[in-house]
C-alpha positions as CSV (number, residue, x, y, z in Angstrom):
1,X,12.2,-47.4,46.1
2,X,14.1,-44.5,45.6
3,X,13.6,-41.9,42.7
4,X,16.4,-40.9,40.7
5,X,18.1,-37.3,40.6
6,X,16.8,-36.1,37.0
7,X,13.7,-36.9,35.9
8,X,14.4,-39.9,32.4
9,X,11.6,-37.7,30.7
10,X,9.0,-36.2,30.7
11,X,5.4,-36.2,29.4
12,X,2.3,-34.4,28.8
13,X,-1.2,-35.2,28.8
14,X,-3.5,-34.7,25.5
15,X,-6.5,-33.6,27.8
16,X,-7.1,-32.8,31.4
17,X,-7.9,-36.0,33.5
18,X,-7.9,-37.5,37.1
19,X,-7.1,-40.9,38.1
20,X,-7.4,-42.0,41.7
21,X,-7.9,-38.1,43.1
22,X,-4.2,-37.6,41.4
23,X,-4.2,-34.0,38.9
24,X,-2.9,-34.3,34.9
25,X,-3.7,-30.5,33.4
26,X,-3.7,-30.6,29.2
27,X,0.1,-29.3,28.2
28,X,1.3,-29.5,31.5
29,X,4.8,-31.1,31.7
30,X,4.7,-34.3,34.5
31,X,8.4,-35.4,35.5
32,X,9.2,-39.6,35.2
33,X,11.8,-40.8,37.3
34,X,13.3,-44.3,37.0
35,X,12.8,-45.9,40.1
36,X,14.3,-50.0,41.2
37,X,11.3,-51.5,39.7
38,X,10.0,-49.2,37.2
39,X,8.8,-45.6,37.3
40,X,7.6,-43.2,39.0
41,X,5.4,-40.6,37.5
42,X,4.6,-37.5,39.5
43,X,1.1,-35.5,39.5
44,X,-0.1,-32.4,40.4
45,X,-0.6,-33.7,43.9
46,X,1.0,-36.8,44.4
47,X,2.6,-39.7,42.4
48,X,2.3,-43.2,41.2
49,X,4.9,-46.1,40.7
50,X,4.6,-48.8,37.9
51,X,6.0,-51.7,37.0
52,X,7.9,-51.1,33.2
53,X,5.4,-53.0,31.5
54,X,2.4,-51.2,33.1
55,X,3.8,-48.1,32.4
56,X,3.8,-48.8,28.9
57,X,0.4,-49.3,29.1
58,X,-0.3,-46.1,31.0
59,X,1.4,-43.8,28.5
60,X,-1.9,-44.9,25.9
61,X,-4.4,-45.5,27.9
62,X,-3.8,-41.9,29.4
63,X,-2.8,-40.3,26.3
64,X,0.6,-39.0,28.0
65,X,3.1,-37.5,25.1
66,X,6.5,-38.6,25.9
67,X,8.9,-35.5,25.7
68,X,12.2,-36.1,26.5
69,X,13.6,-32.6,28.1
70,X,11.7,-30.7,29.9
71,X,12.8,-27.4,29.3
């Protein structure tokens, strides 16, 4: 699974949170790459890949505002 170049988008969590010892900071902007089967989301201090349809899931469950440039 290799990550694309550019990030697709990016998004930012509503609160401050951890999920399996992996960082989110409130207003902090987290990169999403598209990756073969999905995406890859990258943390403070590391990263998780999901399937599309997980990730779908993810963005409400973790309250993640979709953003799409970063700068």
């Amino acid at each position: 699974m290799s990550k694309s170049d550019e990030p697709a988008y990016y998004v930012v969590p509503q609160e401050s949170f951890v999920a399996e010892r992996r960082v989110f900071k409130q207003g902090e902007e987290y990169p999403v790459y598209r990756i073969s089967e999905g995406f890859c989301l990258v943390a403070e201090n590391g990263e998780f890949n999901f399937t599309k349809k997980l990730f779908i899931k993810v963005l409400q469950e973790w309250n993640l505002e979709v953003v799409e440039d970063g700068y």
